[in-house]
C-alpha positions as CSV (number, residue, x, y, z in Angstrom):
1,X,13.1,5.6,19.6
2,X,14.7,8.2,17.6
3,X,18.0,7.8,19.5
4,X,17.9,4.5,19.1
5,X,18.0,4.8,15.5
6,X,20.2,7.5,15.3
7,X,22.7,5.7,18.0
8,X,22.6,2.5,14.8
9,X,23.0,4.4,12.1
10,X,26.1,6.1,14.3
11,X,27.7,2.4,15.4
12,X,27.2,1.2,11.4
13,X,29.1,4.3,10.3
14,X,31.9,3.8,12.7
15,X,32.2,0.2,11.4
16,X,31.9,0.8,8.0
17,X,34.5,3.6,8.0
18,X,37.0,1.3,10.5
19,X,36.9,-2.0,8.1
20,X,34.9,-4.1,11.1
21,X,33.5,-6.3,8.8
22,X,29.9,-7.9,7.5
23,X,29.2,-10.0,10.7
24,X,29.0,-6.7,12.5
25,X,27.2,-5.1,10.1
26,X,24.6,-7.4,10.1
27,X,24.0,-7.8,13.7
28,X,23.2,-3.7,13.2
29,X,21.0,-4.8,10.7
30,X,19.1,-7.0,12.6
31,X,18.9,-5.0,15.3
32,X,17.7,-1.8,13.6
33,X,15.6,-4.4,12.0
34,X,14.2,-5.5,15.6
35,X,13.3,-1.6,17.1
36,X,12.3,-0.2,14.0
37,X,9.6,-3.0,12.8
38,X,10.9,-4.8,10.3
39,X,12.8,-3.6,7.3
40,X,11.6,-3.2,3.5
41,X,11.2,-7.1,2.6
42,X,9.7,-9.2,-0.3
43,X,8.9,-12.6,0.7
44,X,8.1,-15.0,-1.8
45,X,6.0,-18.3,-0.7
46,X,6.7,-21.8,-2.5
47,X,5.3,-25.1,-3.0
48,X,6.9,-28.0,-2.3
49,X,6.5,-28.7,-6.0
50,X,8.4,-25.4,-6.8
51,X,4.3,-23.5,-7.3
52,X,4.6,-19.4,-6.0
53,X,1.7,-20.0,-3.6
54,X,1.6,-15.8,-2.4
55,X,4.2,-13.2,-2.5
56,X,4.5,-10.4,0.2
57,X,5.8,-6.8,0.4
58,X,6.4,-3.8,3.5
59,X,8.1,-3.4,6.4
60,X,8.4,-7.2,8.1
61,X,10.2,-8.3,10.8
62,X,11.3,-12.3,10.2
63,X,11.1,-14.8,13.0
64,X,12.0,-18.8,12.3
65,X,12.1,-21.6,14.5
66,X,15.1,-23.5,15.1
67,X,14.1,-26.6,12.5
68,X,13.1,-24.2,9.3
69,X,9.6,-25.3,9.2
70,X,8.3,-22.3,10.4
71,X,7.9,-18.8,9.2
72,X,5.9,-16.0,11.2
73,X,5.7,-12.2,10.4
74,X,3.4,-9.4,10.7
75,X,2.1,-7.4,7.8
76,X,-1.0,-5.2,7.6
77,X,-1.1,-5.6,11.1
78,X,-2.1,-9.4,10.6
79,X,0.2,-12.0,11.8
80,X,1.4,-14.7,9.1
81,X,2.7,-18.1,10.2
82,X,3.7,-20.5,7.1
83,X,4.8,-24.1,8.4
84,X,6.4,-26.7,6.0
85,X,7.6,-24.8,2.8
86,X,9.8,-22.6,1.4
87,X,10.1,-19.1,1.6
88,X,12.1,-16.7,0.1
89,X,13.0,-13.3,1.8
90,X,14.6,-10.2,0.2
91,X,15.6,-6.9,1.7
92,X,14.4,-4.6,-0.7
């Protein structure tokens, strides 16, 4: 695992320092993201009426489907599903 990480933080550097650009850095992102658990994250649940419902913070990994009406993420080692409304994530 440790290689893993170190091997990302290696290819980001190399990119970063050679001008590769942000469509590369985020596909390091999200696969550091992927092997490590999740990043930092806030995520911020709405209403359709614009009401915060619950906000979230830790280490999450994001999934979606394909139509947006779906969120799922583990967090305390509970899954979280939230169907039909909107949700807010930042990287912390």
């Amino acid at each position: 695992m440790k290689r893993i990480i170190i091997l990302s933080v290696f290819i980001l550097g190399i990119a970063t320092l050679s001008g590769c650009g942000e469509s590369f850095q985020r596909s390091v992102k999200t696969f550091t993201s992927e092997y490590t658990g999740g990043l930092e994250r806030k995520v911020e649940v709405y209403s359709s009426t614009g009401q915060l419902l619950k906000t979230y913070e830790g280490k999450l990994d994001i999934e979606t489907n394909e139509y947006g009406n779906k969120v799922l993420f583990d967090i305390g080692g509970k899954r979280t599903i939230i169907y039909n409304a909107t949700v807010i994530v930042e990287e912390k």
